[in-house]
N, CA, C and O atoms as CSV, one atom per row, in Angstrom:
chain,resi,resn,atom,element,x,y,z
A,1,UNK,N,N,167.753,45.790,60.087
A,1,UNK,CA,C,167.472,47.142,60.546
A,1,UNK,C,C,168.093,47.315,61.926
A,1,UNK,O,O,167.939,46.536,62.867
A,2,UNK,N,N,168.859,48.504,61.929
A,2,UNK,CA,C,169.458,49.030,63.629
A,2,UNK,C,C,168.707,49.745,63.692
A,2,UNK,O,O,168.428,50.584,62.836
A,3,UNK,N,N,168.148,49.562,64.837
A,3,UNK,CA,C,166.918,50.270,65.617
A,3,UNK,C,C,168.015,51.081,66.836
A,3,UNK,O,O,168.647,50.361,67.610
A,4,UNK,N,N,168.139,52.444,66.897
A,4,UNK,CA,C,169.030,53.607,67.333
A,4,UNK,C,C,168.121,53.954,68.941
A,4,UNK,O,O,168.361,54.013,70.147
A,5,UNK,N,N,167.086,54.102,68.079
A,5,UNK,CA,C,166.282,54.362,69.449
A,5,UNK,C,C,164.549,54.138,69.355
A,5,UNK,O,O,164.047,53.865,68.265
A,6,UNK,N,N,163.912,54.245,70.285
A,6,UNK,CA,C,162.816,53.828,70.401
A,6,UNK,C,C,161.585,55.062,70.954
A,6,UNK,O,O,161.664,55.264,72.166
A,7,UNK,N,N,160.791,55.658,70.428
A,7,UNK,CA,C,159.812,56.717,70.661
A,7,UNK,C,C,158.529,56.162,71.418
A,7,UNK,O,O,157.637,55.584,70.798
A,8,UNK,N,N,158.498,56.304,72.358
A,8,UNK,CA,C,156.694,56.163,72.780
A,8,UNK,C,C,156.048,56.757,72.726
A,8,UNK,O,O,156.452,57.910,72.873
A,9,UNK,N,N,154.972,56.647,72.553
A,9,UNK,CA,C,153.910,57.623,73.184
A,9,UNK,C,C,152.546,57.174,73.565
A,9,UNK,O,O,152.551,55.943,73.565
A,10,UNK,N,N,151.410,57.633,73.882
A,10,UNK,CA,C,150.202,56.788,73.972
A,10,UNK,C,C,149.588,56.247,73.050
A,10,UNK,O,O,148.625,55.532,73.329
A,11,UNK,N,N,149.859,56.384,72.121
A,11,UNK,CA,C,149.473,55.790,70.957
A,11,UNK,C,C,150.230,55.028,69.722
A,11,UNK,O,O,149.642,54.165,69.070
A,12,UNK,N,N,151.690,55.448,69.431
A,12,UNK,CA,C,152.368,55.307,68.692
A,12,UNK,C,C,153.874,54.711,68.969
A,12,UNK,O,O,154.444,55.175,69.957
A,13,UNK,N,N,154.445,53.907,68.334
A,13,UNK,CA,C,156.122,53.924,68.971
A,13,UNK,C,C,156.025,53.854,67.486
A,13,UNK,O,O,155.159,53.502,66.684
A,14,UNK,N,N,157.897,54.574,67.386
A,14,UNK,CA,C,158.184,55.223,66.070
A,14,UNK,C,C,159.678,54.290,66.007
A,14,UNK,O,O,160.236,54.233,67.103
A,15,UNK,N,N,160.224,53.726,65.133
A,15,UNK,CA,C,161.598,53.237,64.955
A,15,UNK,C,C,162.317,54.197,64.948
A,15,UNK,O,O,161.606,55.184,64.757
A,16,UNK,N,N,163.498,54.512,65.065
A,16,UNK,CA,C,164.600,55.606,64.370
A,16,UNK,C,C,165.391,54.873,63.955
A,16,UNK,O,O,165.648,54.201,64.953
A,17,UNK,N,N,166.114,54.422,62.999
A,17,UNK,CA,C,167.084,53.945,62.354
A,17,UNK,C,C,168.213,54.645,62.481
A,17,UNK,O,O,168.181,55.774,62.972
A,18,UNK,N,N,169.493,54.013,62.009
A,18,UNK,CA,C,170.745,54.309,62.388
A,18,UNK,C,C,170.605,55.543,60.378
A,18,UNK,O,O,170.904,56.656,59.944
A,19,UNK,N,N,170.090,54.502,60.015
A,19,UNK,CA,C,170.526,55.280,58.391
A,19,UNK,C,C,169.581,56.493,58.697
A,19,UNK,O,O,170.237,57.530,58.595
A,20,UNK,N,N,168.592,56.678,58.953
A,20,UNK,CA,C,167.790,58.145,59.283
A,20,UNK,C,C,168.418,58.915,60.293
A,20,UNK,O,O,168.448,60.142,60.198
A,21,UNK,N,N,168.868,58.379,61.149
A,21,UNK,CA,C,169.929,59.350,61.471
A,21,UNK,C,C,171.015,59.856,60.759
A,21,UNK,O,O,171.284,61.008,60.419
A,22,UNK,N,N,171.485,58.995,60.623
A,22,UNK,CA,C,172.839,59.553,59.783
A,22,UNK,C,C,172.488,60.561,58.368
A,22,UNK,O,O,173.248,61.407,57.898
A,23,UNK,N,N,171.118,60.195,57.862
A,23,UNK,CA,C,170.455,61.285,56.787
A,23,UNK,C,C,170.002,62.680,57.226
A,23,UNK,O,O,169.729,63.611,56.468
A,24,UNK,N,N,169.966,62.686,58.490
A,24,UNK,CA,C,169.662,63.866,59.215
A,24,UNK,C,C,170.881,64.466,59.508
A,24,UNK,O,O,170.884,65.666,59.784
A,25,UNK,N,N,171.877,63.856,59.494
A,25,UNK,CA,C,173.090,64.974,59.719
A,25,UNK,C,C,174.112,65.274,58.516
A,25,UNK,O,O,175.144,65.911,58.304
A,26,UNK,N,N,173.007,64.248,57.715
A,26,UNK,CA,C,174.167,64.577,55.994
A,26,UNK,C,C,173.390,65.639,55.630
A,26,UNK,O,O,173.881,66.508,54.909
A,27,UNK,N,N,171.728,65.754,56.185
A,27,UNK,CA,C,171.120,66.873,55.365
A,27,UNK,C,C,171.648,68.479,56.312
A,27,UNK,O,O,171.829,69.492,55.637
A,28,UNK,N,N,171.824,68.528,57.680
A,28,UNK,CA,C,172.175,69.169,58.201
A,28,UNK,C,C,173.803,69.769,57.518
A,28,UNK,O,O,173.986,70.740,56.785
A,29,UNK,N,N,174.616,68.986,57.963
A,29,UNK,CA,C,175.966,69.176,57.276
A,29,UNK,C,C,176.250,69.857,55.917
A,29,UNK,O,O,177.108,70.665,55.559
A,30,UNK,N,N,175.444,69.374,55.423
A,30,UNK,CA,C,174.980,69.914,53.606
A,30,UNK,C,C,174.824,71.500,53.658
A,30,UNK,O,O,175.622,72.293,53.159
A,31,UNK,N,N,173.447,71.884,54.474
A,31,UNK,CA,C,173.414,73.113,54.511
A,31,UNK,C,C,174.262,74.184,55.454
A,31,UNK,O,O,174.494,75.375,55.250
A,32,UNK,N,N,174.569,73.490,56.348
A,32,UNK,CA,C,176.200,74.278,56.729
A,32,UNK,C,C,177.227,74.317,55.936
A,32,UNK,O,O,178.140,75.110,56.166
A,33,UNK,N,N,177.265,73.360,54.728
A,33,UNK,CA,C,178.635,74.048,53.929
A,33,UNK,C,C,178.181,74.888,53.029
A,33,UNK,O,O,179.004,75.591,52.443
A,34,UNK,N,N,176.448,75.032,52.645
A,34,UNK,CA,C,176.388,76.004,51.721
A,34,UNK,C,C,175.990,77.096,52.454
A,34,UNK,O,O,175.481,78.035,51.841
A,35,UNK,N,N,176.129,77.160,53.710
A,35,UNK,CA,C,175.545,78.153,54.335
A,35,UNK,C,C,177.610,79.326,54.303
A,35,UNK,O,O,178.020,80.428,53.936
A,36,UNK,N,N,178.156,78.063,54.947
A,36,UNK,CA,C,179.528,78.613,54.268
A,36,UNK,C,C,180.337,78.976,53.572
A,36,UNK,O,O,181.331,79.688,53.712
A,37,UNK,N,N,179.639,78.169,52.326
A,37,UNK,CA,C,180.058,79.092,50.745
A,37,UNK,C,C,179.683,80.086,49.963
A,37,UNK,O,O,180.319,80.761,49.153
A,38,UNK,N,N,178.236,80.106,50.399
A,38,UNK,CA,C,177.644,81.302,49.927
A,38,UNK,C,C,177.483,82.330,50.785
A,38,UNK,O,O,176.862,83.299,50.348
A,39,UNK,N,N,177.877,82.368,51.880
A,39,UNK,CA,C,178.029,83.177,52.680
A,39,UNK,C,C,179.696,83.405,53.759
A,39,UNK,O,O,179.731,83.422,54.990
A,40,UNK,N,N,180.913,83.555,52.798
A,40,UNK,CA,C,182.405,83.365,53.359
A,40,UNK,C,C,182.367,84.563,54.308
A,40,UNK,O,O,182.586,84.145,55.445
A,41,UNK,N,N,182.209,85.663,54.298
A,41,UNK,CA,C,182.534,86.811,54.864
A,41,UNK,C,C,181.676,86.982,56.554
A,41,UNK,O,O,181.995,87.748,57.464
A,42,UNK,N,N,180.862,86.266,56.530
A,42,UNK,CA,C,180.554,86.090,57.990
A,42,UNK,C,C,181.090,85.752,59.141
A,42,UNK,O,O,181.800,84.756,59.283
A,43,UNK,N,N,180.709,86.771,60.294
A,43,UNK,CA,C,181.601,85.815,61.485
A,43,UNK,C,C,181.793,84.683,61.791
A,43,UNK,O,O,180.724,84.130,62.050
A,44,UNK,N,N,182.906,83.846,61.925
A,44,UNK,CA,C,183.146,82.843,62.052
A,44,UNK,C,C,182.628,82.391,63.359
A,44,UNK,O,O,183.025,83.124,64.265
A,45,UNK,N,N,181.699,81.203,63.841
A,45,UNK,CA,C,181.760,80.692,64.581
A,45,UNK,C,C,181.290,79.024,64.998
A,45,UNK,O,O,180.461,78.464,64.280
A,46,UNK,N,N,181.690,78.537,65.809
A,46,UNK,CA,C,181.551,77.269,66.315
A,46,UNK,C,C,179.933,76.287,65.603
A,46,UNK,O,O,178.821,76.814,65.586
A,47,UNK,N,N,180.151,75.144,65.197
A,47,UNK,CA,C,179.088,74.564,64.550
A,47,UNK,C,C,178.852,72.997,65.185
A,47,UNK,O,O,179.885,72.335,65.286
A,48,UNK,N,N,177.620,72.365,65.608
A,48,UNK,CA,C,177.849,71.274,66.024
A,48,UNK,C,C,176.508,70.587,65.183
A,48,UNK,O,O,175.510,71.308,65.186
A,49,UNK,N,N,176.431,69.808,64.757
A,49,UNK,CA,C,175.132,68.531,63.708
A,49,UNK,C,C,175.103,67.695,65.021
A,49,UNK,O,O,175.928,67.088,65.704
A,50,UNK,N,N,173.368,68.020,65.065
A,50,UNK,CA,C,172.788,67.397,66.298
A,50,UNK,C,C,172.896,65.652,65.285
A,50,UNK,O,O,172.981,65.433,64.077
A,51,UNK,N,N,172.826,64.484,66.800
A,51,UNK,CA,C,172.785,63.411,66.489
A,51,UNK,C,C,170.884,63.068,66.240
A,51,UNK,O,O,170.531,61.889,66.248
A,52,UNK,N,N,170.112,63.873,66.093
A,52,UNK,CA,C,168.794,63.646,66.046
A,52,UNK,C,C,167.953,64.608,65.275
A,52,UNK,O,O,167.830,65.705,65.821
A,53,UNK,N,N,167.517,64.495,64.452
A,53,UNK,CA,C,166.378,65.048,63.678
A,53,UNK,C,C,167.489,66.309,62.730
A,53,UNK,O,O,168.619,66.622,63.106
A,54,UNK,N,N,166.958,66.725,61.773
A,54,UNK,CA,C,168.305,67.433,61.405
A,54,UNK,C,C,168.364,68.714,61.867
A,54,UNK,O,O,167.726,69.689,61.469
A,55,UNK,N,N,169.173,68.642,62.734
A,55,UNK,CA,C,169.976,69.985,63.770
A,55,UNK,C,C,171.271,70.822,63.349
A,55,UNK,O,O,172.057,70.502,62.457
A,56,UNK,N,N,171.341,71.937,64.148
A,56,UNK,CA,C,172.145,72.408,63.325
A,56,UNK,C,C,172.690,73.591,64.837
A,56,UNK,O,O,172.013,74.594,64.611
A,57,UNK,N,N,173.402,73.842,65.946
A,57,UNK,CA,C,173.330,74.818,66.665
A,57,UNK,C,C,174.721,75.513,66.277
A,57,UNK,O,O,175.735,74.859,66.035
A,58,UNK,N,N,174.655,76.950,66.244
A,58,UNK,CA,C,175.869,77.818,66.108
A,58,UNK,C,C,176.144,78.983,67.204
A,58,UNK,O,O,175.754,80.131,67.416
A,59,UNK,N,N,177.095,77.979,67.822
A,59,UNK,CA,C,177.896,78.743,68.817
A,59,UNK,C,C,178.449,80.453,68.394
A,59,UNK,O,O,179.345,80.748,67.604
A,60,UNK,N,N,177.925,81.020,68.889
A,60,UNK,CA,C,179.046,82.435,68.631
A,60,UNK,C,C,179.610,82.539,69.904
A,60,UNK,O,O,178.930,82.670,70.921
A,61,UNK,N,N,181.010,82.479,69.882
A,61,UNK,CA,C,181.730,82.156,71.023
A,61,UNK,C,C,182.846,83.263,70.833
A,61,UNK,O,O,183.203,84.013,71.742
A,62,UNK,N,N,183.318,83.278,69.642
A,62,UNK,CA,C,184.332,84.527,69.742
A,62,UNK,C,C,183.973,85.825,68.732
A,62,UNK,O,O,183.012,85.727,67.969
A,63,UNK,N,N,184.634,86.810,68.760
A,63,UNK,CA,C,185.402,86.836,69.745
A,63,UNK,C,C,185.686,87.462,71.458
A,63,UNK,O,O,184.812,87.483,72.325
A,64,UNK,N,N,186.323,87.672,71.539
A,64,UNK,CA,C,186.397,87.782,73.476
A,64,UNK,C,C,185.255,89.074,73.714
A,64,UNK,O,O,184.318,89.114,74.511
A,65,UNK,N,N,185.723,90.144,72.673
A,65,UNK,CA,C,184.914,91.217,72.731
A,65,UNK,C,C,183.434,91.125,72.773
A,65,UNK,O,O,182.904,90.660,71.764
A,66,UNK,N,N,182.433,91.595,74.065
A,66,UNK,CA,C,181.306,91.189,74.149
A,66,UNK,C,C,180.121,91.999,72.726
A,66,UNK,O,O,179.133,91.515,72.174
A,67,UNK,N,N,180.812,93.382,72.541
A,67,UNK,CA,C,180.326,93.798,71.412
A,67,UNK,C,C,180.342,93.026,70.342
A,67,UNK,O,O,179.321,92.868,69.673
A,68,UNK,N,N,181.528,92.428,70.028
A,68,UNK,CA,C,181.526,91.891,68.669
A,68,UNK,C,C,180.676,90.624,68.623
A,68,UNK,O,O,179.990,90.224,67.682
A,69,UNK,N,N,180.798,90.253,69.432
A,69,UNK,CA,C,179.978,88.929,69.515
A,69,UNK,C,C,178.576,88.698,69.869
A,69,UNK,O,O,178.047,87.703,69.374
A,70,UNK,N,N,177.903,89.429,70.622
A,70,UNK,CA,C,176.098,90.086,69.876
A,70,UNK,C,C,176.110,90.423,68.605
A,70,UNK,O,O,175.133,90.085,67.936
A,71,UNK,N,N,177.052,91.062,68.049
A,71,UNK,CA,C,177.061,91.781,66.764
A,71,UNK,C,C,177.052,90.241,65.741
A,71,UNK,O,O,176.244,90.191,64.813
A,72,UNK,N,N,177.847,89.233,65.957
A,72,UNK,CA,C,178.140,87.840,65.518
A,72,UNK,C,C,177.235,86.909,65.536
A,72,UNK,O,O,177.256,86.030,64.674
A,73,UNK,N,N,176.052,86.941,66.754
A,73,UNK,CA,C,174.850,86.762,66.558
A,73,UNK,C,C,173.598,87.498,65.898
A,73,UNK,O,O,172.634,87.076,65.260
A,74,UNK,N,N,173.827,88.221,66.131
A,74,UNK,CA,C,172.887,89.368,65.169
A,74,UNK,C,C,173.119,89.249,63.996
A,74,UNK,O,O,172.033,89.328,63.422
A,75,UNK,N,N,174.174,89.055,63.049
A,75,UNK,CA,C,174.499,88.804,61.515
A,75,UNK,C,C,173.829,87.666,61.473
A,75,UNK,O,O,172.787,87.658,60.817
A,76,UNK,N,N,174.201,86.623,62.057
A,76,UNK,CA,C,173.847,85.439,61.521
A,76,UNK,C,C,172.324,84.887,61.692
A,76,UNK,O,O,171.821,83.963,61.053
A,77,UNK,N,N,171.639,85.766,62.829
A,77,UNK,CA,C,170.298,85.788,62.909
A,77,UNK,C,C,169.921,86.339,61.778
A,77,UNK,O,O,169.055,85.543,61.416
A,78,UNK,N,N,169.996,87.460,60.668
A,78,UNK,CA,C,169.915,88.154,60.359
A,78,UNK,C,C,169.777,87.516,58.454
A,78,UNK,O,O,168.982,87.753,57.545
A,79,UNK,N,N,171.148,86.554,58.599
A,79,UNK,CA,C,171.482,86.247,57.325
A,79,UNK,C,C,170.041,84.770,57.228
A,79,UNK,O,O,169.314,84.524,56.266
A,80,UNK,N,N,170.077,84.096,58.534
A,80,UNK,CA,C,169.167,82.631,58.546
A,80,UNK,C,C,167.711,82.825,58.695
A,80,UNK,O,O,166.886,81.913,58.637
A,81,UNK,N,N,167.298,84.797,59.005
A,81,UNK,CA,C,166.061,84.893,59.230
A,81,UNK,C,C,165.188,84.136,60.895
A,81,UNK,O,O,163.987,84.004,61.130
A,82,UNK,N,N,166.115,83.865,61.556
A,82,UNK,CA,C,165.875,83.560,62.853
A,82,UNK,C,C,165.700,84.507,63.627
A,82,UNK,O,O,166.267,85.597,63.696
A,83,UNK,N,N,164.437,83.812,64.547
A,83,UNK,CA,C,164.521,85.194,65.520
A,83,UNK,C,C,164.679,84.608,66.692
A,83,UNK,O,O,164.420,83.545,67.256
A,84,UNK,N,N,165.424,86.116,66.976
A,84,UNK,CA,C,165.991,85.944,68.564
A,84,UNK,C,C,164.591,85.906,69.835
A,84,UNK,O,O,163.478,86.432,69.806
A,85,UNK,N,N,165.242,85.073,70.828
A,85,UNK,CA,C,164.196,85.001,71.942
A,85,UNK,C,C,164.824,86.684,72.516
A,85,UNK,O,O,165.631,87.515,72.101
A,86,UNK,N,N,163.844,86.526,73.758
A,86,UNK,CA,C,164.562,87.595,74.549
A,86,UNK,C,C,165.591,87.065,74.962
A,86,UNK,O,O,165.894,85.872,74.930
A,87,UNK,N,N,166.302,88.154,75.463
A,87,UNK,CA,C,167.922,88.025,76.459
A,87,UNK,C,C,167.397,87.018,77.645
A,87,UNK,O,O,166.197,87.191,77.858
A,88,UNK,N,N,167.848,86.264,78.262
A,88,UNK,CA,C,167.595,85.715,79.558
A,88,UNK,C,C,169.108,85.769,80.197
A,88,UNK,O,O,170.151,85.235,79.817
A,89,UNK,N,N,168.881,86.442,81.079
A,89,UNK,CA,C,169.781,86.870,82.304
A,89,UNK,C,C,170.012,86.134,83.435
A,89,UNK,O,O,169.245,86.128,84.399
A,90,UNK,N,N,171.189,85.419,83.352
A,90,UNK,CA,C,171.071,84.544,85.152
A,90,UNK,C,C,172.927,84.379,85.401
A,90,UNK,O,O,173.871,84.164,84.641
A,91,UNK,N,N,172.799,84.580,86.662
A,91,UNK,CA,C,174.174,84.645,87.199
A,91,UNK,C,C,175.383,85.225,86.859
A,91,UNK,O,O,176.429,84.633,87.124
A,92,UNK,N,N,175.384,86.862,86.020
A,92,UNK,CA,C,176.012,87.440,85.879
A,92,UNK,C,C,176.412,87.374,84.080
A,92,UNK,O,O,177.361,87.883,83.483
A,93,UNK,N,N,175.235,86.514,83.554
A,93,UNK,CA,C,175.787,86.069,82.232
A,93,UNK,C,C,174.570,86.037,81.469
A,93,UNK,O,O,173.560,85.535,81.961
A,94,UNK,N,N,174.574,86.653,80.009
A,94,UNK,CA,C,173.199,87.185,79.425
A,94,UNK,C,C,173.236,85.811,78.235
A,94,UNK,O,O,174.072,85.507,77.384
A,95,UNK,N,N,172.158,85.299,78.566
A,95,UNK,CA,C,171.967,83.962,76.970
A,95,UNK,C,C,171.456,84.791,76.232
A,95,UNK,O,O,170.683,85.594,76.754
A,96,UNK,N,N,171.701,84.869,74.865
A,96,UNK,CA,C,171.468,84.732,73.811
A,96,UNK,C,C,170.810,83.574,72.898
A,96,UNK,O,O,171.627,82.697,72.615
A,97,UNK,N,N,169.452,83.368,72.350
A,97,UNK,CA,C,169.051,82.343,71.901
A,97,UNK,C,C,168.226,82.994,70.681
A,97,UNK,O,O,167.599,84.044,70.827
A,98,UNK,N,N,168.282,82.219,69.353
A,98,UNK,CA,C,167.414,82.446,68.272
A,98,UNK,C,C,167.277,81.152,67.390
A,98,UNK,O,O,168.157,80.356,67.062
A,99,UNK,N,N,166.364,81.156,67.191
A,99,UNK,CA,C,165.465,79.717,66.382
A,99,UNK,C,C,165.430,79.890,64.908
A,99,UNK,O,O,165.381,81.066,64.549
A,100,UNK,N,N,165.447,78.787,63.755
A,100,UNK,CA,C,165.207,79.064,62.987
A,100,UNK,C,C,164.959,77.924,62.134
A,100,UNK,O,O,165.480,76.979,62.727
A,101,UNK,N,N,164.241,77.342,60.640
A,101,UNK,CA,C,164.368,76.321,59.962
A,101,UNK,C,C,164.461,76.625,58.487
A,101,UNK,O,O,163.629,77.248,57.827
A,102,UNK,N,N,165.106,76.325,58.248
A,102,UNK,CA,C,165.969,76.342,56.698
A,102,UNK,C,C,166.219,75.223,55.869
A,102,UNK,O,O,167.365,74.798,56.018
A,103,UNK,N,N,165.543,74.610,55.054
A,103,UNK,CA,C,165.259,73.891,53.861
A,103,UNK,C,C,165.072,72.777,54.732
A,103,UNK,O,O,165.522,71.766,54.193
A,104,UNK,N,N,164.594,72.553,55.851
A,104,UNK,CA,C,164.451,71.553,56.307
A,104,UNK,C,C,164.867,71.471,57.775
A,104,UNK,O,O,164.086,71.201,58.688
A,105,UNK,N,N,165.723,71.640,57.868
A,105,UNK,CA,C,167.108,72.167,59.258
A,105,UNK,C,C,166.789,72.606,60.197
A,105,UNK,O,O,166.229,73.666,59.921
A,106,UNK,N,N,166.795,72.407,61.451
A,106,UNK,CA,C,166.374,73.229,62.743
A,106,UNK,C,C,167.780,73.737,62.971
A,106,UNK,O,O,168.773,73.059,63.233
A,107,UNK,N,N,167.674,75.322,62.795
A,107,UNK,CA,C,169.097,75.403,63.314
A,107,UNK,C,C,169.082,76.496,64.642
A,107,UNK,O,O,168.207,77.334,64.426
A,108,UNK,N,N,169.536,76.658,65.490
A,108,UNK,CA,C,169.392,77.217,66.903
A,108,UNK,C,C,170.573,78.344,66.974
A,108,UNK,O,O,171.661,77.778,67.087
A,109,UNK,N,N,170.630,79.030,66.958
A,109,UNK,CA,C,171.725,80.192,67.447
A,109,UNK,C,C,171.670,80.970,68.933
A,109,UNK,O,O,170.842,81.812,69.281
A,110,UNK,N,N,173.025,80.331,69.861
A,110,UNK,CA,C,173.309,80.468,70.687
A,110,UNK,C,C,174.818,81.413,71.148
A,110,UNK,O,O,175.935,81.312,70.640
A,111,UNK,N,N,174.332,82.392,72.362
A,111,UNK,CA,C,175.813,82.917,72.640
A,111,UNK,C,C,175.495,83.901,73.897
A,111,UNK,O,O,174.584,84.710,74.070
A,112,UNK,N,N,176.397,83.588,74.557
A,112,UNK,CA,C,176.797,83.757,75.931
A,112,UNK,C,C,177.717,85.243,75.982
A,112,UNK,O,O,178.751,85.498,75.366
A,113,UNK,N,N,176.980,86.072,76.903
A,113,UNK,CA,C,177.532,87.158,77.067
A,113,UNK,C,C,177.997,87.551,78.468
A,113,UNK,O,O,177.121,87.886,79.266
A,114,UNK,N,N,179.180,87.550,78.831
A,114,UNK,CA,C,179.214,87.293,80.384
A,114,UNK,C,C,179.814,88.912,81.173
A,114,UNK,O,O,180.748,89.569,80.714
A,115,UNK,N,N,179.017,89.284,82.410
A,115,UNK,CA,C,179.040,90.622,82.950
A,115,UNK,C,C,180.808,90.732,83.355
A,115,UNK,O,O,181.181,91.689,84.033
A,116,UNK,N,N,181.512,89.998,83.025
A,116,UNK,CA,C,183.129,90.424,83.583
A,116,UNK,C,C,183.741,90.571,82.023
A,116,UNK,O,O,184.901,90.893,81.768
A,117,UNK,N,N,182.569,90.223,80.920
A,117,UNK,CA,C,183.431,90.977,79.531
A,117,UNK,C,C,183.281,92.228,79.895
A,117,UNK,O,O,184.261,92.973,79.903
A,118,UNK,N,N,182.201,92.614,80.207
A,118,UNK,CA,C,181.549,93.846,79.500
A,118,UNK,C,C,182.542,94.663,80.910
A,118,UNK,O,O,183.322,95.615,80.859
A,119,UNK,N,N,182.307,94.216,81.525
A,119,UNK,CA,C,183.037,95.060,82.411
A,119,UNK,C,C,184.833,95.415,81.927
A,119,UNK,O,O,185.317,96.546,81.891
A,120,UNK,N,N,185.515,94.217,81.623
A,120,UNK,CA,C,186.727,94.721,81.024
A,120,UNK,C,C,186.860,94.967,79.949
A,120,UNK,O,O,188.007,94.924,79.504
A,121,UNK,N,N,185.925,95.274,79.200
A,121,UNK,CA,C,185.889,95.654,77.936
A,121,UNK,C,C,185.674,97.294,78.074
A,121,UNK,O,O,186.328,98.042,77.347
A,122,UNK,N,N,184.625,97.875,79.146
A,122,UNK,CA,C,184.693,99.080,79.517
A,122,UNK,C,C,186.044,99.854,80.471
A,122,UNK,O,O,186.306,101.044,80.301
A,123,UNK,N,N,186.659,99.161,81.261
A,123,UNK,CA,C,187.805,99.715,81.710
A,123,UNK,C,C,188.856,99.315,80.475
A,123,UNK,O,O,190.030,99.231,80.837
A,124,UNK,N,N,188.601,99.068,79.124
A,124,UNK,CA,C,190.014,98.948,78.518
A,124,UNK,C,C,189.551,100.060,77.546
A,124,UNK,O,O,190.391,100.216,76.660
A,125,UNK,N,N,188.395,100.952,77.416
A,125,UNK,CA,C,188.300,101.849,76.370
A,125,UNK,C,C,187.524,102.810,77.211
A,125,UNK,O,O,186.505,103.364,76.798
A,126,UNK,N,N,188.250,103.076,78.922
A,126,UNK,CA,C,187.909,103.919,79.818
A,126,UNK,C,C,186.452,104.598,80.566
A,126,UNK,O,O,186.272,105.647,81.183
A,127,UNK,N,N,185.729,103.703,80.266
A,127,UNK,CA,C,184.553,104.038,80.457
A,127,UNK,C,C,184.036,103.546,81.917
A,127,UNK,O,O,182.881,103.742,82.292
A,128,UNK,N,N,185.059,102.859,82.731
A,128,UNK,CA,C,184.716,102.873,84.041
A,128,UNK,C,C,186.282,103.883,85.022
A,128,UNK,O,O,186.241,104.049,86.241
């Protein structure tokens, strides 16, 4: 047995194995490709399989346009039944965060909205 890592707590220590990990990101991985086949027409964006428990976070990163890309989180909140936290606002740049679990899956939807899109996104369709 490869022992990956080690859990304490006051009462309990838990093994993690290398193979339970690695089952956590085959089960993760799994439902990202059917999340991709049965669903092709969605905005495309960024995917990473956490190394721990089965994870799942989806970047909406493009595209540049700050509209489209709330809009890119909002579908996909939408399609996974996740709900969004509030907006949290810090340093000129709005997070985006929504939670969700799906056949097992913790999957997290994340995306960054930053105040110098929105701003050139409004002087390019004249609104400043």
């Amino acid at each position: 047995m490869i022992v990956s890592q080690l859990i304490k707590g006051p009462f309990v220590a838990i093994t993690i194995t290398h193979s339970e990990q690695a089952a956590w990101q085959r089960r993760a991985s799994q439902l990202l490709g059917r999340l991709l086949t049965t669903f092709p027409t969605l905005p495309v964006i960024a995917w990473t399989v956490g190394p721990a428990g089965s994870t799942l976070v989806g970047r909406c990163a493009y595209p540049d346009d700050p509209a489209a890309r709330r809009t890119a989180f909002a579908t996909w909140c939408a399609v996974l039944g996740a709900r969004p936290r509030p907006d949290h606002i810090s340093g000129g740049v709005t997070h985006l965060r929504a939670l969700t679990n799906v056949d097992g899956v913790r999957v997290t939807l994340v995306a960054e909205i930053f105040d110098a899109d929105i701003e050139a996104e409004e002087v390019r369709h004249g609104a400043r």
